[in-house]
C-alpha positions in Angstrom: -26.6 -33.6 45.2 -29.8 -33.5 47.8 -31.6 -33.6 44.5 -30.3 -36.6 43.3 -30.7 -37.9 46.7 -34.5 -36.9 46.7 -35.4 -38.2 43.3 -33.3 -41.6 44.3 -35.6 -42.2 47.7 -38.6 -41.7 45.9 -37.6 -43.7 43.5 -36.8 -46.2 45.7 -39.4 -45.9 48.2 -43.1 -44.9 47.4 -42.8 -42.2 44.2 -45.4 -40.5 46.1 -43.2 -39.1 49.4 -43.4 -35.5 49.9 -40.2 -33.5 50.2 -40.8 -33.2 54.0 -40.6 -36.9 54.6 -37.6 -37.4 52.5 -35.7 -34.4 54.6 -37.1 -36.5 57.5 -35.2 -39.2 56.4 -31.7 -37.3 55.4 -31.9 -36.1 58.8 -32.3 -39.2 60.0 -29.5 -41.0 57.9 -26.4 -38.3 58.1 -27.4 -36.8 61.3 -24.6 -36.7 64.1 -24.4 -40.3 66.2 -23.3 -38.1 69.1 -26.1 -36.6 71.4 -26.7 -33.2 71.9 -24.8 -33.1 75.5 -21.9 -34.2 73.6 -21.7 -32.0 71.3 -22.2 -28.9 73.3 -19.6 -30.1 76.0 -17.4 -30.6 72.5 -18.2 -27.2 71.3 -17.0 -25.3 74.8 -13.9 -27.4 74.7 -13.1 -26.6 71.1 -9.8 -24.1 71.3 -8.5 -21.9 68.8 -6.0 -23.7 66.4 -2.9 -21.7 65.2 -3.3 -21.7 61.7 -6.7 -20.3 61.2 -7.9 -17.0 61.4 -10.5 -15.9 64.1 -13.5 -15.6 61.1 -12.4 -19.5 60.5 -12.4 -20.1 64.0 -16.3 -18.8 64.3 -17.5 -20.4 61.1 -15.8 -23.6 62.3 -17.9 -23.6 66.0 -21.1 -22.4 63.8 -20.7 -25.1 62.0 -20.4 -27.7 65.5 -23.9 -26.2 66.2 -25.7 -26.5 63.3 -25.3 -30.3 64.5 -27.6 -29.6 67.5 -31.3 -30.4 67.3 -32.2 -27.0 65.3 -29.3 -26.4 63.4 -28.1 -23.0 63.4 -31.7 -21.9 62.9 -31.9 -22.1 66.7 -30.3 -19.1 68.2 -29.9 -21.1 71.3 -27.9 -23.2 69.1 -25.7 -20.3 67.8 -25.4 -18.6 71.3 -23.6 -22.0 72.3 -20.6 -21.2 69.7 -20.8 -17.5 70.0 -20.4 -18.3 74.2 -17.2 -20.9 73.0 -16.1 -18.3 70.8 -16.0 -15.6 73.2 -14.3 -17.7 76.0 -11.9 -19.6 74.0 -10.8 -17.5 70.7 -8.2 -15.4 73.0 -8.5 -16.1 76.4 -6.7 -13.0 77.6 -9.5 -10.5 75.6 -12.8 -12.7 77.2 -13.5 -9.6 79.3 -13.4 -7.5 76.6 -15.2 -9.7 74.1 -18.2 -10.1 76.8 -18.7 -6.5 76.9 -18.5 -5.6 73.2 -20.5 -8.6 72.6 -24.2 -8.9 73.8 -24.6 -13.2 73.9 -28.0 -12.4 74.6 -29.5 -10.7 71.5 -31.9 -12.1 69.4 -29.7 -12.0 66.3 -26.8 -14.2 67.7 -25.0 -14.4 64.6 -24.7 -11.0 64.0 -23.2 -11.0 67.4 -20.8 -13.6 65.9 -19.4 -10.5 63.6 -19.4 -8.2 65.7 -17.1 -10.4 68.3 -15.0 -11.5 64.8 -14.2 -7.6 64.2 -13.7 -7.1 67.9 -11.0 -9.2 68.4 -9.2 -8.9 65.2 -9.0 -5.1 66.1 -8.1 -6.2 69.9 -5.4 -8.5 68.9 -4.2 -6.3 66.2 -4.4 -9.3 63.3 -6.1 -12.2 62.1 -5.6 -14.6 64.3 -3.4 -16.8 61.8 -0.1 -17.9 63.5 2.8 -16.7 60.7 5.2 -19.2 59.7 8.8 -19.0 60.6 9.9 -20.3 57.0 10.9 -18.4 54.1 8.9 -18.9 51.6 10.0 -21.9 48.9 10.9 -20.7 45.4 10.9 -22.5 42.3 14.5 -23.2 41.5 16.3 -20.4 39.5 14.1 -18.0 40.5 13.4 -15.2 43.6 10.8 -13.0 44.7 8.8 -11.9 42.9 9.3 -8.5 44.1 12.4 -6.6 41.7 15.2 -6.2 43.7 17.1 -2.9 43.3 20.9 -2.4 41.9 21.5 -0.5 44.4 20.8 -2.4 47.6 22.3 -5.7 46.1 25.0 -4.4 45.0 25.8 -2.8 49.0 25.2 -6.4 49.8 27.9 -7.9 47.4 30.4 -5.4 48.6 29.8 -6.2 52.7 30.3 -9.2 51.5 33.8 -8.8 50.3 35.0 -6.5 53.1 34.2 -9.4 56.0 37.8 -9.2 58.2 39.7 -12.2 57.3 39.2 -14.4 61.0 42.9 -14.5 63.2 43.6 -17.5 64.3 44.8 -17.3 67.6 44.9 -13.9 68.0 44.4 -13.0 71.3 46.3 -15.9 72.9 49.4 -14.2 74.5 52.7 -16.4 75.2 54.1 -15.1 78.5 57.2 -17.3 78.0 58.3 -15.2 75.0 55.7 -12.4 74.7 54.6 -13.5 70.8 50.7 -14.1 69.9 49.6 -17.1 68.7 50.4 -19.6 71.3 50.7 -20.5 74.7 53.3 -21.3 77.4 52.7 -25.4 77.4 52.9 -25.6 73.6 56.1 -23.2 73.5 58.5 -26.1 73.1 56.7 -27.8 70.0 56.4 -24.4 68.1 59.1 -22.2 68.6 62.3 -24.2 70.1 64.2 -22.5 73.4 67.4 -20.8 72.2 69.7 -20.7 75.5 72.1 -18.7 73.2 69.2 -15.4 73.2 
């Protein structure tokens, strides 16, 4: 596509601009309209969302600074999301992130792996909030994973043994002693025999 794009500005320009004017001018055209302030104060606020994993997380704030003067060519520029990462990725592991990680080093994105794979093994997963749901099937069909005549067949039978429910069961009439009622209903269900 930047091919096109090149071919098309010369094209439309002077056919004799050199490559570096025309990245000049792409830079120029689809840069960010927010200043570089902006988008580093953007980049420390940017938290965690609960549906991507930690490595998406990182490539995510990697991204955010290749949007900075430099692009992620500028370690400064990197150290900015590795810094977010480490403070805002999980909050309750920044200690340990900052001393696993040096935000220092002269290879900043390497850092950005290493605090990826410290976390993960911190936290004890990726970072991706599970879902709650089971999982949809197509209608008429199950897992996909066989399951065994035995262990269905147990559940069909629990099934059948459920106790049937007692209605009423442990409601005591102290007028006459039976179950299933009580003293202020006694009249409509079972009539007073003075002859007993």
């Amino acid at each position: 596509m930047a091919s096109t794009l090149s071919i098309q500005f010369r094209e439309d320009n002077v056919p004799s601009t050199t490559l570096a004017t025309c990245g000049k001018r792409f830079i120029e055209e689809f840069s960010s309209p927010l200043s570089d302030f902006e988008i580093i104060a953007q980049l420390r606020d940017e938290r965690k969302r609960p549906m991507e994993t930690y490595r998406e997380y990182a490539d995510r704030l990697v991204n955010m600074a290749g949007l900075l003067e430099g692009g992620i060519q500028s370690s400064t520029n990197v150290r900015f999301a590795l810094d977010a990462f480490v403070q805002n990725a999980w909050p309750n592991f920044t200690t340990s992130l900052k001393i696993a990680v040096d935000e220092q080093s002269p290879r900043p994105m390497a850092e950005h792996d290493i605090a990826v794979r410290k976390i993960t093994s911190l936290a004890g997963s990726d970072g991706k909030m599970r879902s709650n749901k089971r999982p949809m099937y197509e209608e008429g069909r199950g897992p996909s994973a066989p399951v065994r005549g035995d262990a269905h067949a147990a559940v069909i039978e629990r099934k059948r043994k459920l106790p049937a429910r007692r209605q009423n069961g442990n409601i005591m009439c102290f007028a006459c002693g039976r179950p299933g009622h009580i003293a202020a209903v006694y009249q409509n269900v079972a009539p007073v025999n003075d002859e007993d």
